[in-house]
Structure formats: C-alpha cells, structure tokens
C-alpha positions in Angstrom: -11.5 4.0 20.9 -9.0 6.4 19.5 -7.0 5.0 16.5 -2.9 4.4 17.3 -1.7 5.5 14.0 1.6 4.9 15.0 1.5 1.9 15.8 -0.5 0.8 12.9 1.9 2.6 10.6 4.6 0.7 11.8 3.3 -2.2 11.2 2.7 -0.8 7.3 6.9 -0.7 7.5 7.3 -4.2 9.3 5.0 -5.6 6.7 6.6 -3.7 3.9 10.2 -4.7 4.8 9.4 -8.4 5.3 8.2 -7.9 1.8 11.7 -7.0 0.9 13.2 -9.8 2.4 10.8 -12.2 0.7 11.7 -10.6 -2.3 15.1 -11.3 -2.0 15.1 -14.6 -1.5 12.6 -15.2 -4.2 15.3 -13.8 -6.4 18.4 -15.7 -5.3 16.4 -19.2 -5.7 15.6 -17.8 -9.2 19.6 -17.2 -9.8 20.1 -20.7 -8.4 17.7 -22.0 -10.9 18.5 -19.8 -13.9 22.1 -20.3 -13.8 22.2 -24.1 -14.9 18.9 -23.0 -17.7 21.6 -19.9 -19.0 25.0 -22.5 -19.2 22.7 -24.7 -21.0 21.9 -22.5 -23.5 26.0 -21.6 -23.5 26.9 -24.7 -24.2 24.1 -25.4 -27.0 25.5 -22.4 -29.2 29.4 -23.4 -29.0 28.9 -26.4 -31.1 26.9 -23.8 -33.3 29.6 -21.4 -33.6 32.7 -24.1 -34.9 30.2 -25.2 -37.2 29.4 -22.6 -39.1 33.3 -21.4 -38.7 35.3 -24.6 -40.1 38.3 -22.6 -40.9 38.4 -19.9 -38.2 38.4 -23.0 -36.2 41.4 -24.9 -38.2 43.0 -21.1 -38.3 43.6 -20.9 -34.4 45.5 -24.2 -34.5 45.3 -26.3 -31.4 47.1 -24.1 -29.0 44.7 -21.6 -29.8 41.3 -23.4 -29.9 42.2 -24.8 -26.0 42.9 -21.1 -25.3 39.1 -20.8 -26.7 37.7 -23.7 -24.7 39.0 -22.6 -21.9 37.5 -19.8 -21.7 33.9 -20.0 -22.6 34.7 -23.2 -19.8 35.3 -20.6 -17.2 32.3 -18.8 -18.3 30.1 -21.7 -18.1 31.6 -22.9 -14.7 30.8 -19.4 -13.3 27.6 -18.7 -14.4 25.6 -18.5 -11.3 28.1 -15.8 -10.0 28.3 -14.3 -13.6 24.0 -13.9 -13.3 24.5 -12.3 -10.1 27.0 -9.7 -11.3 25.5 -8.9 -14.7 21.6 -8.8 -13.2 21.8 -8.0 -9.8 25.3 -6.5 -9.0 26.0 -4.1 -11.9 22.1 -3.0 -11.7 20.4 -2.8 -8.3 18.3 -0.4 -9.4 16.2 -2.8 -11.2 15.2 -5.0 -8.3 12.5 -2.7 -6.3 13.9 -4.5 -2.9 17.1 -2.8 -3.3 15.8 0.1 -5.2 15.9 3.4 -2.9 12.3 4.9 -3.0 13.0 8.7 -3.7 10.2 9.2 -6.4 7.0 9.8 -5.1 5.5 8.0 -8.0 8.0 5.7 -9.1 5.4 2.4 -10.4 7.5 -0.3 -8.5 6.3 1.3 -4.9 2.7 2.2 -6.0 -0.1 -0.2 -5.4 -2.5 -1.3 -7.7 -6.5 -2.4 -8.8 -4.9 -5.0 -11.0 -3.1 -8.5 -9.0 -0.9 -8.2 -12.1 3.1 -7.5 -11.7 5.5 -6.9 -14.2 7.7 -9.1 -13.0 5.0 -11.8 -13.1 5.3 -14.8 -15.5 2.7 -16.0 -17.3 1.6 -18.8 -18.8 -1.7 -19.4 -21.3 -2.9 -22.8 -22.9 -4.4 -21.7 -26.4 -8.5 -22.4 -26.0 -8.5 -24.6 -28.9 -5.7 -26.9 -26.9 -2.5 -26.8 -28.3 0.9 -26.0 -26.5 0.7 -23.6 -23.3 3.0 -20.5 -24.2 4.7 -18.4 -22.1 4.5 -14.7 -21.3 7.5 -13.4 -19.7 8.2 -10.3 -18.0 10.2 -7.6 -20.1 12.0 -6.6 -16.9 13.7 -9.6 -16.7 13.6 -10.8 -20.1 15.6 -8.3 -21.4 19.0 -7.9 -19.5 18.7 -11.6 -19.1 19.1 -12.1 -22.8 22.0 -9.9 -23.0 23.8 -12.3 -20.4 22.7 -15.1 -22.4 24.7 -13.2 -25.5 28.0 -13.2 -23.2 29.3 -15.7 -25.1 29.7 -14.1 -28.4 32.1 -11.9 -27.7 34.7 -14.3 -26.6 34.4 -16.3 -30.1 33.7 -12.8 -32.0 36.9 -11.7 -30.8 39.0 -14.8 -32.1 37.4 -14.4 -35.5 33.8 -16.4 -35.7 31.0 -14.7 -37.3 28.2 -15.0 -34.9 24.7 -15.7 -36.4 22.1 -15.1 -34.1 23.8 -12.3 -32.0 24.0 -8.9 -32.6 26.5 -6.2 -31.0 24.8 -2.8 -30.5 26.9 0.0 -29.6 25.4 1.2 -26.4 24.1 -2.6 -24.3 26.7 -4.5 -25.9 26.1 -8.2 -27.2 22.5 -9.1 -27.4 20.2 -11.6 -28.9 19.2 -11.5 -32.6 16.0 -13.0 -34.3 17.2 -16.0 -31.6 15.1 -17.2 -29.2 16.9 -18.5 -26.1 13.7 -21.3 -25.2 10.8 -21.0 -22.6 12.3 -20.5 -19.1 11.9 -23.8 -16.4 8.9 -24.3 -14.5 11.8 -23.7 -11.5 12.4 -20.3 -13.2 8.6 -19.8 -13.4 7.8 -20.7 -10.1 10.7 -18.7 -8.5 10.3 -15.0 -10.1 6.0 -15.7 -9.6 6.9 -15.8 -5.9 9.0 -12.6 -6.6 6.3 -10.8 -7.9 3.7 -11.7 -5.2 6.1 -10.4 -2.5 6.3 -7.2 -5.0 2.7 -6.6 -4.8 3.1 -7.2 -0.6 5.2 -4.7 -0.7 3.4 -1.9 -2.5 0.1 -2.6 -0.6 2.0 -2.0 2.6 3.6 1.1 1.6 0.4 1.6 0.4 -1.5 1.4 3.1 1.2 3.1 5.1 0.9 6.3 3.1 -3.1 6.2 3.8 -2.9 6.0 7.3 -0.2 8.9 7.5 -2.4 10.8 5.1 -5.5 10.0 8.1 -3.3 10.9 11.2 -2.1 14.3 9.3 -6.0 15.1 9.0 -7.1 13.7 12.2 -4.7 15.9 14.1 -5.7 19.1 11.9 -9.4 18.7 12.7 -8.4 18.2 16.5 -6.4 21.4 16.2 -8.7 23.2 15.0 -11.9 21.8 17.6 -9.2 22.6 20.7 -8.4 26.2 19.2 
C-alpha cells in the first residue's frame, strides 16, 4: 500500500500546533501561579529596605513615604499583568510557541535522544536524605529574577541603598548574592507541563521533517524508474 505522505505530514503540523496550544496554556497557569509567589517576595523585601534606611525613610516625611507606598502597592496589585509584560510581552522570542521558526537549527524546534528540556524543572532528594533541592531552568530563572528586582528601582530612586540588588547597565535591576526561595510545587508542576508539550512539539516537527525528507526521495527514485 503506497504511503500518503501528505496526509501523514499533516498530521506532523496538527500534532505540532496542538503542541503550541498546550504550550500556551501551560504558561499562562504558570503566570497565574507565579504572580502571587513574585508579590510575595515584593512585599518580603520592603520591610527590608526601611530598615536598613531609618533616615531616608524619616527624610521623605509622610507625604512622601505614602507617595512610596503607593507605588510599590500598585506594583504588587499588578503583578500578574506586570509578569506577563516583562516575560512574555516584551520577549516572545523566548517562549518557542510564539517563536517564528526561521533557523534551520535553532535547539528549541529540534528533537532530541534525551526526555530532558530546558525549560524542565527539577527536583533531587540528596541520597543520604536530607532536603530535596531544586534545579531550575536558566531560561526562566533568569528574566524572572530580573522582575523580581522591579522593586528596587522605585525605592533606589527616592534614596534607599538597596542590599541584595544590583543595577547593571545593559538588563537593568537584577538580583545580587540574593536568592529569591524555591519556586511552588504550583510553579513546578505548571512550567513541567510546559516543557513536556515542548518536547511534543519538536518530535512532531521532527517527524514531520523525516517524512518530507522520505516523500522528496520516494518521488526521485520513482522519477527515475518511469524515465
């Protein structure tokens, strides 16, 4: 029975777009978890910050230290939409389901031996017992810590010195020799399911690219027997 490449190649595309769509949702439930885990963290280093700055405090008077409030408040009250902008919005081009695929061998399309993502958490219990650690990816990791170190700049800019944040000239406000705290199991389970839809999706475009590579031969060597 002759193969119907095209038809099995189309299904390589259905496959590979339901991926995306998977994808996509995995990440918003991740936003929808993060957000409250990121405001947390917020809120834990204001108390920090008029600590370790008694007079820069006393020095804005209380006109200016509701000015201050009010606005790391607004910042906390938006911070799902604030993680959308900052990690999603501003930077499609790190999410592979909105990424356009125009390199040929651009890693987040190609498939691989290994079930391992790199936007798969991780997590390992020590053998010798001990508290499980957590191994999270660098592709999220990163930017995400920079959002985390949003809040700096609005008490930086009234005066505070900010311990534990660093401003670098080209990303902006980041984290400094601070770690932010392991991510919720809600966060864990969320970007896992991302990552498994990832994998989906480069098996399909995967095995998409195979079966065009098999219908470009299979019509060659029936070209040539007919000739």
């Amino acid at each position: 029975m002759t193969k119907d490449f095209d038809a099995e190649i189309a299904a390589c595309g259905a496959e590979a777009e339901q991926a995306k769509v998977e994808m996509g949702a995995a990440l918003e439930r991740w936003l929808d978890v993060a957000a409250p885990w990121v405001a947390g963290f917020w809120e834990r280093s204001i108390p920090r910050f008029v600590k370790e700055n008694p007079d820069t405090v006393k020095a804005l008077g209380e006109a200016g230290v509701k000015s201050l409030k009010a606005e790391a408040d607004r910042l906390i009250g938006n911070a799902r939409v604030h993680l959308q902008r900052r990690l999603v919005d501003d930077r499609p081009d790190h999410w592979p389901h909105l990424k356009p695929q125009t390199e040929p061998y651009d890693e987040d399309f190609r498939s691989s031996s290994s079930l391992h993502d790199a936007y798969k958490p991780e997590v390992y219990t020590p053998p010798r017992g001990g508290e499980p650690r957590q191994s999270l990816p660098d592709l999220v990791t990163i930017p995400l810590n920079r959002v985390l170190a949003d809040i700096a700049p609005i008490f930086a800019s009234k005066g505070f010195k900010i311990d534990g944040f660093k401003e670098e000239y080209s990303s902006g406000w980041e984290l400094f020799r601070r770690s932010p705290g392991d991510w919720s199991n809600e966060m864990l389970e969320t970007m896992t399911v991302y990552a498994e839809q990832h994998i989906r999706l480069r098996d399909a475009l995967k095995s998409r690219d195979d079966l065009l590579r098999e219908k470009a031969e299979t019509e060659a060597a029936d070209l040539w027997e007919q000739a």
